[in-house]
C-alpha positions in Angstrom: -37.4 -17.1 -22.1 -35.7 -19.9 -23.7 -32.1 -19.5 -25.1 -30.1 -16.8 -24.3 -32.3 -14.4 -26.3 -32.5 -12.8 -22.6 -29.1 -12.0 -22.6 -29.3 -10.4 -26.1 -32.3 -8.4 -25.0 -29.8 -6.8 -22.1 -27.4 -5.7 -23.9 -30.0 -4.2 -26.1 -31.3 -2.0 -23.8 -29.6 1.6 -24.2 -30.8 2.0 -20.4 -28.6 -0.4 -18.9 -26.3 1.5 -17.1 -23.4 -1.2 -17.1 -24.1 -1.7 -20.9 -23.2 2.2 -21.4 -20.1 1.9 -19.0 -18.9 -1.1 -21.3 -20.0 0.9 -24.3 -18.3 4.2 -23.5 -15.4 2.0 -22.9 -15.1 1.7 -26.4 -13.4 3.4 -29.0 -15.5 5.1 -31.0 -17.5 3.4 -34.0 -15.4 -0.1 -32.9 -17.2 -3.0 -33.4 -15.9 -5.7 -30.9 -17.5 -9.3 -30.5 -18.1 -11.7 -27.1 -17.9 -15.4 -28.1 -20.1 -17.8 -26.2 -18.3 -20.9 -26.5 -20.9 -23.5 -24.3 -18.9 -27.2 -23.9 -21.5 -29.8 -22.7 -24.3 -31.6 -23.4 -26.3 -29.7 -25.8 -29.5 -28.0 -24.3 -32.5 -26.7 -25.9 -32.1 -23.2 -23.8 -28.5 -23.2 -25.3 -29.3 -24.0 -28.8 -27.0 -21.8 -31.5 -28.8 -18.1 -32.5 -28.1 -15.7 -34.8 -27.3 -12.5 -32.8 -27.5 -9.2 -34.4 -24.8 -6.0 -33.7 -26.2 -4.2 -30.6 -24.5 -1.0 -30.1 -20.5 -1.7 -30.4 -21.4 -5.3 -29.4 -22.2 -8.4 -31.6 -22.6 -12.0 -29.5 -21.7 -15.4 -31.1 -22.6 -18.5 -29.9 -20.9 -22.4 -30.3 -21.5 -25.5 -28.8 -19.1 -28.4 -28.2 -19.9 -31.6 -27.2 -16.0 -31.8 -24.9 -13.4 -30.1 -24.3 -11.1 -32.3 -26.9 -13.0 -31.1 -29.4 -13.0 -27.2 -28.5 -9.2 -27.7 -28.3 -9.2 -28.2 -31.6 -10.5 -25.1 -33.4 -8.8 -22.0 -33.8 -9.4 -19.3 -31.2 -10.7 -15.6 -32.5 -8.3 -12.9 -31.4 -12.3 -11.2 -29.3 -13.3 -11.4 -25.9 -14.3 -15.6 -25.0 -16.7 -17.0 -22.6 -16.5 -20.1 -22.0 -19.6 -22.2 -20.2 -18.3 -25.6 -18.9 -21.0 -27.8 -18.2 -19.1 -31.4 -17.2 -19.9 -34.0 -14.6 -18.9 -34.3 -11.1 -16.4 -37.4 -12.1 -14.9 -35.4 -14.9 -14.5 -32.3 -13.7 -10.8 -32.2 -12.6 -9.9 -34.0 -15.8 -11.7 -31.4 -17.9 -10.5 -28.7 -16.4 -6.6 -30.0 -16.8 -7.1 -29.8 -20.2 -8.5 -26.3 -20.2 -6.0 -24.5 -17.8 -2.9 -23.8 -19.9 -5.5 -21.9 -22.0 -7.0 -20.3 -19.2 -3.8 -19.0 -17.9 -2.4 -18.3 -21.3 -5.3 -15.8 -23.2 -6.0 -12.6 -21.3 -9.2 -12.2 -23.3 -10.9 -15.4 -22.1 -12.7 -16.5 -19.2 -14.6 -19.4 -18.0 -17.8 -20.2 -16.3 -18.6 -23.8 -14.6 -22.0 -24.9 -14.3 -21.8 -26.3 -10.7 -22.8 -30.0 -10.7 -22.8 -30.2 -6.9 -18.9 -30.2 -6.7 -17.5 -30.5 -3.6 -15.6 -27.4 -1.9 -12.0 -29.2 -2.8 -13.1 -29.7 -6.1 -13.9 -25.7 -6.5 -10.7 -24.8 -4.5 -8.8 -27.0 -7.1 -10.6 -25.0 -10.3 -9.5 -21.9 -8.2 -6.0 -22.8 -8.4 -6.2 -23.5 -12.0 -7.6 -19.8 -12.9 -11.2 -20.8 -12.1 -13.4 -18.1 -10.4 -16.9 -18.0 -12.1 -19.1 -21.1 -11.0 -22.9 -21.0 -11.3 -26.2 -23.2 -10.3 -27.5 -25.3 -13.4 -30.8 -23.5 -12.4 -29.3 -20.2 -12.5 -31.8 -16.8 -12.8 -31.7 -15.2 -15.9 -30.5 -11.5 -13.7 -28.3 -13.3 -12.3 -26.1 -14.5 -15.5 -26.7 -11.2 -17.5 -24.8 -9.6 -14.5 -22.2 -12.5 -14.4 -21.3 -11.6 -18.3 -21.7 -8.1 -17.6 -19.0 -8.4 -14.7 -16.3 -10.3 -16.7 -16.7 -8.2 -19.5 -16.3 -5.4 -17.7 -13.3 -7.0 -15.9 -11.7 -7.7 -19.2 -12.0 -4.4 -20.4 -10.4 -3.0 -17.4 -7.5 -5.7 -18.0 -7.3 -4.8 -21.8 -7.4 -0.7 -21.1 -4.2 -1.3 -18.5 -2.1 -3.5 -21.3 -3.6 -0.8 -24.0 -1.7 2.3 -21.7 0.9 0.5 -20.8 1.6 -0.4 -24.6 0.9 3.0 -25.4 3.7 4.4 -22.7 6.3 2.1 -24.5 5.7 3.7 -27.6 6.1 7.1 -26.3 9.9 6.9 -26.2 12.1 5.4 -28.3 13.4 3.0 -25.9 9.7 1.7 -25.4 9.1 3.6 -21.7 12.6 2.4 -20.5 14.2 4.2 -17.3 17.5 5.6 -16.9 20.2 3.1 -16.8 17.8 0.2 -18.4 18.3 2.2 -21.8 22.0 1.2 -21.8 21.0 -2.9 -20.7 18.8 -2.4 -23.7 21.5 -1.0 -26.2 23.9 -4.2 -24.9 20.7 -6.2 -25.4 20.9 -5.1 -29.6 24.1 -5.6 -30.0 24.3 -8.9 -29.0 21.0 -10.5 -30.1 21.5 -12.7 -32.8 18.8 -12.9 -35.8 17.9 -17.0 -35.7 18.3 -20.1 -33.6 18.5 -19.3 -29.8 20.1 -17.1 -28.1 20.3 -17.7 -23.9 20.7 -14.6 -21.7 21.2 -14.4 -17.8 19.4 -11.9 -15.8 21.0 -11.8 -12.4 19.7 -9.6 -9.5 17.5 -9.3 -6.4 14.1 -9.8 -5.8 12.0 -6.9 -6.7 14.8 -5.8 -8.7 12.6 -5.4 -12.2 14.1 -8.4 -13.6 10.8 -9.6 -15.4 10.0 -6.5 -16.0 13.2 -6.0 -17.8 13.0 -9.4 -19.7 9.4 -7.9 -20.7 11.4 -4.7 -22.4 13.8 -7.0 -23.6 11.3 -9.0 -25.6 9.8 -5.8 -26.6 12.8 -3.9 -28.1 14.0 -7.7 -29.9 15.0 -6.8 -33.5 14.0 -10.1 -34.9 11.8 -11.9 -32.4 8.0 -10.6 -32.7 5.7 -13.7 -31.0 4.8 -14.2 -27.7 6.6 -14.0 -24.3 6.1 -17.4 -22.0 6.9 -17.6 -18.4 7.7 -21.0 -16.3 9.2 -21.6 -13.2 10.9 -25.0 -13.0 10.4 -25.1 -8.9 6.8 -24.7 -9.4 6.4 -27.7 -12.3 6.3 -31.1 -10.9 9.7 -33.4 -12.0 7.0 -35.9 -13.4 5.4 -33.6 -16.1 8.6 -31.2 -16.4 9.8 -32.9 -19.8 6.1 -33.0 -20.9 5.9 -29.1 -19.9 9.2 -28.3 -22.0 8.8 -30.6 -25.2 5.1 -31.1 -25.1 3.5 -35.0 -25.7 2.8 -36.1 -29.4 0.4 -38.8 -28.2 -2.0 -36.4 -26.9 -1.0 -33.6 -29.3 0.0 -31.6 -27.1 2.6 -28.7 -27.7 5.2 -28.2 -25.3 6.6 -24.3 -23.7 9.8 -24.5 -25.8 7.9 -24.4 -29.4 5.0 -22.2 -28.4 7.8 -19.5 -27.9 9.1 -20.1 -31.4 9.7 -17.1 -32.7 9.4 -15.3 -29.1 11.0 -15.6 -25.6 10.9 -17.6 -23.2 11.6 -16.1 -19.4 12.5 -18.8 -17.0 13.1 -19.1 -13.3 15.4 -21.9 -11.4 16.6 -22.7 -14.9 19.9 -24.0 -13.2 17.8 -26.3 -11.4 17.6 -28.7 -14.4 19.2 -31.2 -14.4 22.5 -31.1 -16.9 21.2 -33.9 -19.3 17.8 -32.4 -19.7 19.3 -28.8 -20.3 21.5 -30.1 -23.4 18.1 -31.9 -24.6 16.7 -28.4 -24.8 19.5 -27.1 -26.5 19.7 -30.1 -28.7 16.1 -29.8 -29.2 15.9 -26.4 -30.6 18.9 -26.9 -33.1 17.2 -29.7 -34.4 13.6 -28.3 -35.2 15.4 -25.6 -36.5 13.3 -23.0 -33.8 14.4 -19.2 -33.2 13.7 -17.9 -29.8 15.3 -16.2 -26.9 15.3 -17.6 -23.6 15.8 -15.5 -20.8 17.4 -17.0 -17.6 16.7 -14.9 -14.7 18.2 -16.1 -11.1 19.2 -14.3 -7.3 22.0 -16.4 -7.2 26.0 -15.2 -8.2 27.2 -15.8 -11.4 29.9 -17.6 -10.4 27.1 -20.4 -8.7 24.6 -20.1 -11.7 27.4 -21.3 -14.2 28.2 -24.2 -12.3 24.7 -25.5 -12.8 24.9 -25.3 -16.5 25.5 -27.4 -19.2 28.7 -26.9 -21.3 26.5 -25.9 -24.3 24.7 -23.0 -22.9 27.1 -22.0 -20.4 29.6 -21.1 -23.6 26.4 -19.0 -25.2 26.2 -17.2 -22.6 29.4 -15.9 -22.0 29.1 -12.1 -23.2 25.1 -12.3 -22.5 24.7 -11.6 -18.7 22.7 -8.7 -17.6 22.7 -7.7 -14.0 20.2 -5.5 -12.5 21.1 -2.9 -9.4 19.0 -2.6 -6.5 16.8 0.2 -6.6 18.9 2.2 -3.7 21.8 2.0 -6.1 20.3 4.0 -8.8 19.1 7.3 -7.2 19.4 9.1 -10.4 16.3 7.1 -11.7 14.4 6.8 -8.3 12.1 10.4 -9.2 11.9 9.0 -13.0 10.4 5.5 -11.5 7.7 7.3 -8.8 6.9 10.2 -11.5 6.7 6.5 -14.4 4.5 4.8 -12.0 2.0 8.1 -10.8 1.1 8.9 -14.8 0.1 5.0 -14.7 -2.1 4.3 -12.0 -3.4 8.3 -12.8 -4.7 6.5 -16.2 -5.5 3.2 -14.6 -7.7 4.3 -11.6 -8.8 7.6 -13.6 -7.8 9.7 -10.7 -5.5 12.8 -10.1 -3.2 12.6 -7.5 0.4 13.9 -6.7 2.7 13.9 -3.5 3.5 17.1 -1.2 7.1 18.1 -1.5 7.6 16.3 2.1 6.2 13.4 0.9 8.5 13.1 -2.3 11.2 13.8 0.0 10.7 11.3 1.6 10.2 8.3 -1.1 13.4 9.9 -2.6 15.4 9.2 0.8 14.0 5.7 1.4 16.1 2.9 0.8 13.2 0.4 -0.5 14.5 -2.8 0.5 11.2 -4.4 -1.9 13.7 -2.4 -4.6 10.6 -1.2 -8.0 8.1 -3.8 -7.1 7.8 -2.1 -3.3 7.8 1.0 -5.0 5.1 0.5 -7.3 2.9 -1.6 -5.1 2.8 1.6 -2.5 1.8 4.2 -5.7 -0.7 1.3 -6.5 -2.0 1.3 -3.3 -1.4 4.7 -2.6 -4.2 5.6 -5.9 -7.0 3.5 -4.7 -6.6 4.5 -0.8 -7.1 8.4 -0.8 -9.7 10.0 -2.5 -8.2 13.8 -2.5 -5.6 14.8 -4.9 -2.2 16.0 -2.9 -0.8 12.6 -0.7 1.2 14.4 2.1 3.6 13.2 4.4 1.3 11.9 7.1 -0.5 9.8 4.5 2.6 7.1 3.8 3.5 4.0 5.6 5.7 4.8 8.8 8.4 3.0 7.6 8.4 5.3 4.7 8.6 8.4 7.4 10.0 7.8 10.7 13.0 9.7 9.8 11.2 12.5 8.1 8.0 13.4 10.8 10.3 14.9 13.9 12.7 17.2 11.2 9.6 18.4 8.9 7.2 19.2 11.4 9.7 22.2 13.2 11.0 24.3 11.3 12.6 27.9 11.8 9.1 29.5 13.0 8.9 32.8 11.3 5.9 35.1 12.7 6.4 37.6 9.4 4.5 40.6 9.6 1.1 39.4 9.6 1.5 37.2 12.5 0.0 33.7 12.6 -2.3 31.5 15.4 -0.7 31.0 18.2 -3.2 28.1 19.5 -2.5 26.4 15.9 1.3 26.5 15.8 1.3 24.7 19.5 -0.9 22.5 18.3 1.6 21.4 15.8 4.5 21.8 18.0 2.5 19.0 20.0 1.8 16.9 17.4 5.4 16.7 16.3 6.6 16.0 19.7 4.5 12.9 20.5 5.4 12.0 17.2 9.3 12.1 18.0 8.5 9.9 21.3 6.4 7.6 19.9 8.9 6.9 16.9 11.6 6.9 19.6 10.0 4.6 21.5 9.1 2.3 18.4 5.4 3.0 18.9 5.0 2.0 23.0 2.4 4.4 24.3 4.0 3.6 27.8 7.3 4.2 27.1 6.1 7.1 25.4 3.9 8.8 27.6 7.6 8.2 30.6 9.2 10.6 28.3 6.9 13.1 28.0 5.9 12.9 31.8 2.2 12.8 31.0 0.0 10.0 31.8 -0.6 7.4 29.0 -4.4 8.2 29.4 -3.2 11.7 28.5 -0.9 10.6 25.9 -4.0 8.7 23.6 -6.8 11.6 24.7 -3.5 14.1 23.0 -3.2 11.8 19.8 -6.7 11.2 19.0 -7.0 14.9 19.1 -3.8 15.3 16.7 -5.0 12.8 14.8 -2.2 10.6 14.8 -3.7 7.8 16.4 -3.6 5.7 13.5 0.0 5.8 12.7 1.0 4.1 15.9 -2.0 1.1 16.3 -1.8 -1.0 19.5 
């Protein structure tokens, strides 16, 4: 079947059952487009087609004869597909060109037709955001499912930034928690409405800083474009002036005037050199460009001023913003875990909750990993269990050493219907094996010596309690 008239003829088919997962994924009577952008040598089986609306899908196809030239057009604001068909010798080259794109558009991703690349040159495209590589021979099945799979990936991608969007809008300070709303009020008042205005972000890892930076872009009165992100430890020293002003030779547009009329969020800012930070400042005033950039850094204050210039260090006098550990704001600890459960509910499309032990418990944790630690557990914590109620038993130990030996006895109260007598030993058991293996950091040996039993005993006993797993080898 020549062309791609065999991937049309897929997503025709009303039977396909990944076609009616991406089409019930959907809003309703929404017509959304996949671009086929093929950069190559032009191939008969790739020739251009007119493809007709199928269901809430139309397909466009384009064909360029390089990258320089694709670079040059004006990207659709629809889901893109690009099929890179380059050889061996040009491949890193190429794919240089194309990765601050690739990094950049969330609706976009990219498939290389392998010209018998060697492994380092696929672990490079890796790095660079590459993960879809196929045989120049490849099966028709086989690249219908390909497309199918990124669609669906994208979709997935596009449904978490739709709910996270639409949690913003809920509340008037865009989804903001506790003390955050009061950052974000100082934030207003001292935004100014053109030009640039610098801010420092000071606090610990984990501490929500981009995050913050990401509400703070959000909630700017005047600012509506994009957010960018670089760190200046990760950018080499001999393309870091290229990275911030961009290249004219090669028309290339540097970090600092993409985020025109945006933000810019940077890390190890202070790790510029002095001349090079008052050629930023200089170079904003002079093409006249209004953006905020966002400074964010572990280190003191006291240290972070010393490593500025005298231009920006005056801007940002009455503009620093410190975030407080996560331990330090117990007020909003239950607003964060009850935040990030209604996410990853709509997310993963499950129902789930914690027992009151298990809340309990998060609520008296100190969370060293401050939010991030926080939400990565409730991530993980969504996609591990499939029932409904997460109890005590089901968190990491960390999380409940403390809690296991004073939860699992209390006041025993018969009542007047009685209760199993076999069943509460059972859990007097449990929770004392539990106290000697915590008290013992885990050693079954140790462990088994204070309960006078034989460690044969001791793993026969916890396999039985099922608490085997808790405490590995």
């Amino acid at each position: 079947m020549d062309d791609f008239n065999f991937l049309h003829n897929s997503f025709n088919s009303e039977t396909n059952p990944k076609f009616l997962l991406n089409k019930r994924s959907t809003k309703e009577n929404e017509k959304r487009n996949i671009n086929l952008f093929f950069i190559g040598e032009k191939k008969q089986r790739l020739e251009k087609r007119n493809f007709k609306i199928v269901g809430n899908w139309s397909l466009s196809y384009f064909h360029y004869d390089d990258v320089e030239s694709f670079l040059e057009i004006s990207l659709p604001n629809e889901l893109l597909i690009i099929i890179l068909d380059c050889p061996k010798k040009d491949f890193k080259n190429q794919i240089n060109k194309l990765k601050t794109l690739i990094k950049s558009n969330m609706k976009l991703d990219l498939i290389v037709i392998n010209r018998d690349y060697s492994i380092q040159e696929i672990a490079y495209g890796m790095k660079k955001g590459i993960y879809q590589f196929i045989e120049p021979s490849f099966k028709e099945k086989d690249f219908i499912n390909l497309i199918l799979g990124i669609i669906s990936k994208k979709l997935k991608e596009s449904e978490e930034k739709d709910y996270i969007k639409e949690e913003n809008q809920k509340k008037k300070f865009n989804g903001v928690i506790g003390k955050d709303k009061f950052l974000i009020e100082h934030f207003k008042s001292i935004e100014g409405n053109c030009g640039v205005n610098y801010f420092l972000i000071l606090g610990e890892k984990g501490v929500g800083k981009k995050k913050l930076v990401e509400l703070l872009h959000n909630e700017s009165t005047f600012f509506e474009g994009p957010i960018s992100h670089l760190n200046i430890n990760a950018v080499p020293k001999s393309i870091l002036n290229e990275t911030i002003f961009g290249n004219l030779s090669i028309k290339k547009r540097g970090i600092i005037q993409t985020s025109n009329k945006g933000s810019l969020c940077v890390d190890y800012f202070e790790n510029i050199d002095l001349i090079t930070q008052e050629k930023i400042d200089f170079y904003i005033r002079e093409n006249k460009l209004d953006l905020n950039i966002f400074i964010i850094s572990r280190d003191n204050q006291e240290e972070i001023m010393e490593k500025l210039c005298l231009e920006i260090r005056e801007k940002l006098k009455n503009n620093i913003i410190r975030q407080s550990l996560l331990k330090n704001r117990r007020e909003d600890l239950e607003t964060f875990i009850n935040f990030f459960v209604e996410k990853y509910k709509k997310i993963n499309r499950r129902y789930f909750f914690f027992s009151e032990d298990a809340l309990d418990s998060l609520l008296n944790y100190d969370w060293p990993g401050n939010i991030t630690e926080l939400e990565n557990l409730i991530e993980k914590l969504s996609v591990t269990f499939d029932k409904d109620k997460i109890l005590l038993e089901d968190l990491p130990f960390d999380l409940i050493r403390n809690e296991l030996p004073r939860k699992r006895i209390p006041y025993i109260d018969i009542g007047q219907e009685g209760f199993c007598l076999s069943e509460v030993i059972k859990e007097i058991e449990k929770s004392i094996i539990e106290q000697a293996l915590i008290k013992t950091d885990g050693n079954k040996n140790q462990a088994s010596k204070l309960l006078k039993i034989n460690r044969t005993t001791l793993i026969e006993k916890m396999k039985k309690r099922n608490i085997e797993n808790k405490f590995p080898n």
